[in-house]
C-alpha angles and dihedrals in degrees: 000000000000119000120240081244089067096039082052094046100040091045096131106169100196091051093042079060092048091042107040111023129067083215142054128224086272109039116046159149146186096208096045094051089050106033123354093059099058098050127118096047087077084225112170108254098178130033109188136203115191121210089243097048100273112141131189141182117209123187121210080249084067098038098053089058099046099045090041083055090057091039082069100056097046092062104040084067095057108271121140146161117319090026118130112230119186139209124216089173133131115226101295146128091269090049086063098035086057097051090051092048097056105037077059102067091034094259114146116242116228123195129220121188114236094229091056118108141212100292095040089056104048093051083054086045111047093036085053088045076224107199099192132024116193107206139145132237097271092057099030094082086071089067098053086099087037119109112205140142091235149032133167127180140196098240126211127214113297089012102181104143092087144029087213107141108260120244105222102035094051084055092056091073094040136100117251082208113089122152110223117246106247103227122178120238090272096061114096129222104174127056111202141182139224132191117230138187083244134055118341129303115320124225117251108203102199105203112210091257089079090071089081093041090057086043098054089046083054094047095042105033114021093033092213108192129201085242094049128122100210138180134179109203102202124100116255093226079085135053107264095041092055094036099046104015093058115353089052107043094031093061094049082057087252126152117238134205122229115191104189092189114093118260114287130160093232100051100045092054092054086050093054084047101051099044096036090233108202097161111058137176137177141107135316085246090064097050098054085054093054083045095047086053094035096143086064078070105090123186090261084069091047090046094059102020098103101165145001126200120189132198142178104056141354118315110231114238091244088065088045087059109039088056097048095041115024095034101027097239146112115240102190125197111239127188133211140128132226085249090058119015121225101338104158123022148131104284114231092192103036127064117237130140106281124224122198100236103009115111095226133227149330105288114240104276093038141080117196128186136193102231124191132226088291098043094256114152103243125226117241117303081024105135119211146086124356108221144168126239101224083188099060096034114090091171095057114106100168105134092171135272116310085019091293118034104114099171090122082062128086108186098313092330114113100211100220092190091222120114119219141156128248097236119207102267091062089265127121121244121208119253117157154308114281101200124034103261109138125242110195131156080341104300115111114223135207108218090200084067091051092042102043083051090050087062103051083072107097088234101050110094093175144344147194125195126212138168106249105209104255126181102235110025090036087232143020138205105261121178134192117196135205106203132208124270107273093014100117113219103240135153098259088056092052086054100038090053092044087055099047084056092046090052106030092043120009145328089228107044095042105116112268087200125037109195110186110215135178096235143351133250115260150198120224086260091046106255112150107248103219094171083068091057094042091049079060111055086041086059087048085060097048090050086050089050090044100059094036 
C-alpha cells in the first residue's frame, strides 16, 4: 500500500486529467465521464431498492438510452446548455435518468431534497432561475405555489389532479441517440446549496473540474475497488450523497445502490446482507443508529464488511470501537463542505498513522492550514481556524457563492469556519463550529431559514435559532420565541408553531424544542447573539450530567 507521503509527493495534476478523465479542461462532460465512457462491457451502473420491495438492476447501456431519450425532450422544449434542472425526486431509477439527461445537453443538475417544503423550494429555485423541475406525484403538490417554466412528473395510473407533461410517456416518441454537449472545467453541471447563520441558503455553482476532485476522494478514502459492493447512505438530495453516492462511484465505472425506503436499521442492515456490502459510506448519525441495534449485525455482515468511511461530524469513540472490534473494520472520520468536497480524511487505501477522533489529513490534491485571528498559519498543538490553501490545491474549484461571492476567502485562503486543532501528527482535530450553522442527524441548518419562517406566524414577535447538543443527532433545532404583546404562551401554540415549520420549510430543520422567552440576547447593534443561547443550553447539559 502506498503511504499518504508518496500520494503527496507523486501528485502530479496534468497526468491525474490524462489518467483518470474521458475528457480534457477543454473538452468535457458530465455524461460521458459517468456513464458514456464505460459502455460496451454491459456492467451493472444502478442497483435499486423500491420502498414496497421492488428491486432492479440497470446497466449504463440502459441508462444511455434512457437518459438520450430524455435528452430529447429537454431540448425540444427549449433547454439548453447552461440551463438548471432539478430533481424532487426520492432515490429512484428516474433520480438518476434525470442527472444524466441533463448533464447531456450541459444543463446543470440541481438537487431538492425530498423532505423540503414549499418555501424551501422556491428560494433554490428562484435563486437557480431553474427552468424545469422533474418530480412525481407525491412530491408535485409542493410546486402548486411554484412558478416555473416546467414541470414534468412521473404520473400514476388515472392521474387526473394535473396537465404536467408524463415522464415516461414523453420518453416513448423520443431518440435514444443524443450527442453530449462538450463543456470546459469551468463549466458547471451541479447547483448546490449551503445553509448559512445570514440570510437564507446560499448557491454553490460546482464547475466540471470537480469531477476529478470527487473521483480521487473515492480512490484514496474511500478506496473504492472495481470488485467492490458499495453503498453511500446518504441521500443524494445533499452533497455527499450526490458527490460521492452517484458522481464518485459512476465515473469510476462503479455500480451504486439507491434505497428508496427511508433509513431504518432494519433495512439497512438487509441491504448490507443481500448485496454483500463490503464498502460503506454515510454519516456519523447512521452509524449511531447501526451501533444502538448492533445485535441486528451477524457474522455474515463481519465476514464481507472491509471498510467504513464516515462524513458530516465527529464520529464518537463507541462507534469507533464497535466497528474495529466487534465487525473487524475501520470506520475512519473524513471532512469536507458543500462548498469544497472531501477535502481532509483518514485515508482506506494510503498508509498514514492513524488517531482515534482526528479527521485526518489533507487529501492528496489539497494543502490546509489552522490560522489564527490574523490569518497566520499556526505551528503543531496551535487551535483555530481550519482553512484551505486555494494556492497549493490544484483540486479546489470553489469560485464563491452564486459563482463569485468570495466573502468565505481571505487572500487564497478558504475560511472553513470550523475551528480545529494541528495534532501532533500533522493532521487537524475537531473542535467546534465557528459560526452557528446546525449539524444534526447529518443535515446542516441554517437557523436564519427556521427563524425568518417563525415569523411568518401572526404570534411570534422574534426568534433566534440555535443547536442544542443531543446525544444522537449531535444537535438539534431549538427555538426560543418572543411573542407578541397579549399571545399567551401555551402548549398548543408550541406545537402549532413547530408544525407550520415542519410543513412551510423541512421536515428536518423544524425546531424539535420551542422555549418561549421575554426577550432575546443582543449586541450593542442589535444583532441576536445566539452563541450566548447556545453557551446556555450547553451549560443545562453539563449540570444534567453533573447531578446525574
Amino acid at each position: 500500500m502506498k503511504t499518504l507521503e508518496q500520494a503527496y509527493q507523486e501528485f502530479n495534476y496534468d497526468a491525474l486529467i490524462h489518467q483518470q478523465l474521458a475528457g480534457t479542461p477543454q473538452a468535457i462532460n458530465a455524461y460521458v465521464e459517468c456513464c458514456g465512457r464505460h459502455l460496451g462491457a454491459n456492467k451493472i451502473a444502478l442497483i435499486w431498492e423500491g420502498k414496497n420491495g421492488e428491486a432492479e438492476q440497470w446497466s449504463f447501456e440502459q441508462l444511455a438510452d434512457t437518459s438520450g431519450k430524455l435528452a430529447n425532450y429537454l431540448t425540444t422544449i427549449g433547454l439548453k446548455a447552461g440551463d438548471c434542472i432539478a430533481g424532487l425526486l426520492p432515490r429512484t431509477p428516474e433520480l438518476l435518468i434525470t442527472i444524466l439527461a441533463t448533464w447531456r445537453i450541459g444543463a446543470i443538475y440541481q438537487p431538492l431534497f425530498t423532505a423540503f417544503e414549499s418555501k424551501a423550494i422556491e428560494h433554490r429555485v428562484d435563486t437557480a432561475k431553474t427552468q424545469l423541475i422533474v418530480t412525481n406525484e407525491e412530491q408535485r403538490l409542493k410546486l402548486n405555489e411554484v412558478q416555473l417554466p416546467h414541470i414534468l412528473t412521473i404520473h400514476s395510473e388515472n392521474t387526473t389532479e394535473h396537465k404536467d407533461a408524463d415522464f415516461w410517456q414523453v420518453l416513448q416518441t423520443e431518440s435514444a441517440d443524443f450527442d453530449p454537449v462538450i463543456q470546459s472545467f469551468e463549466d458547471d453541471f451541479l447547483m448546490m446549496f449551503t445553509s448559512g447563520t445570514t440570510g437564507l441558503a446560499k448557491s454553490v455553482p460546482v464547475p466540471l473540474k470537480a469531477v476529478l476532485a470527487f473521483k480521487e476522494y473515492m480512490r484514496h478514502a474511500v478506496d473504492l475497488r472495481p470488485e467492490d459492493s458499495f453503498w453511500n447512505l446518504a441521500d443524494p438530495g445533499w452533497a455527499y450523497g450526490l458527490y460521492y453516492g452517484i458522481t464518485g462511484p459512476l465515473s469510476l465505472g462503479h455500480s451504486i445502490i439507491l434505497n428508496e425506503a427511508a433509513f431504518s436499521v432494519e433495512n439497512a442492515v438487509q441491504v448490507i446482507q443481500k448485496y454483500q456490502v463490503n464498502n460503506l459510506t454515510g454519516s456519523p448519525t447512521a452509524f449511531r443508529m447501526l451501533f444502538g441495534f448492533k445485535e441486528k449485525f451477524d457474522a455474515s455482515i463481519k465476514a464481507h464488511l472491509r471498510v467504513v468511511s464516515s462524513a458530516g461530524e465527529p464520529l464518537t469513540p463507541e462507534v469507533i470501537h464497535w466497528f474495529n472490534h466487534d465487525l473487524n473494520v475501520n470506520i475512519y472520520d473524513q471532512y469536507g463542505q458543500t462548498e469544497l468536497g472531501m477535502v481532509v480524511g483518514n485515508h482506506h487505501a494510503l498508509q498514514h498513522p492513524i488517531k482515534i477522533g482526528s479527521a485526518g489529513y489533507a487529501n492528496p490534491g489539497h494543502r490546509f492550514a489552522v490560522l489564527n485571528q490574523n490569518n497566520e498559519e499556526l505551528e503543531i498543538g496551535g487551535i483555530g481556524t481550519l482553512a484551505i490553501d486555494f494556492s497549493q490545491s490544484a483540486l479546489a474549484w470553489f469560485k464563491g457563492y452564486g459563482g463569485n461571492n468570495r466573502k468565505s476567502f481571505v487572500g487564497h485562503y478558504y475560511l472553513t469556519g470550523d475551528t480545529v486543532k494541528l495534532n501532533e501528527l500533522g493532521g487537524v482535530d475537531f473542535v467546534g463550529r465557528a459560526d452557528d450553522v446546525i449539524t444534526t442527524s447529518g443535515y446542516r441548518v441554517g437557523p436564519f431559514d427556521v427563524e425568518s419562517t417563525l415569523l411568518e406566524c401572526a404570534e411570534v414577535l422574534e426568534s433566534a435559532v440555535v443547536g442544542k447538543p443531543d446525544p444522537e443527532r449531535t444537535e438539534i433545532v431549538k427555538a426560543f420565541v418572543v411573542l407578541k404583546p397579549q399571545v399567551l404562551a401555551t402548549a398548543e401554540l408550541n406545537t402549532k408553531l413547530k408544525e407550520y415549520v415542519r410543513s412551510r420549510l423541512s421536515k428536518h430543520a423544524y425546531p424539535k424544542e420551542i422555549e418561549f422567552v421575554e426577550m432575546l440576547p443582543k449586541t450593542s447593534s442589535g444583532k441576536i447573539q445566539r452563541n450566548l443561547l447556545k453557551q446556555q443550553e450547553i451549560a443545562k447539559m453539563l449540570e444534567v450530567e453533573k447531578v446525574g
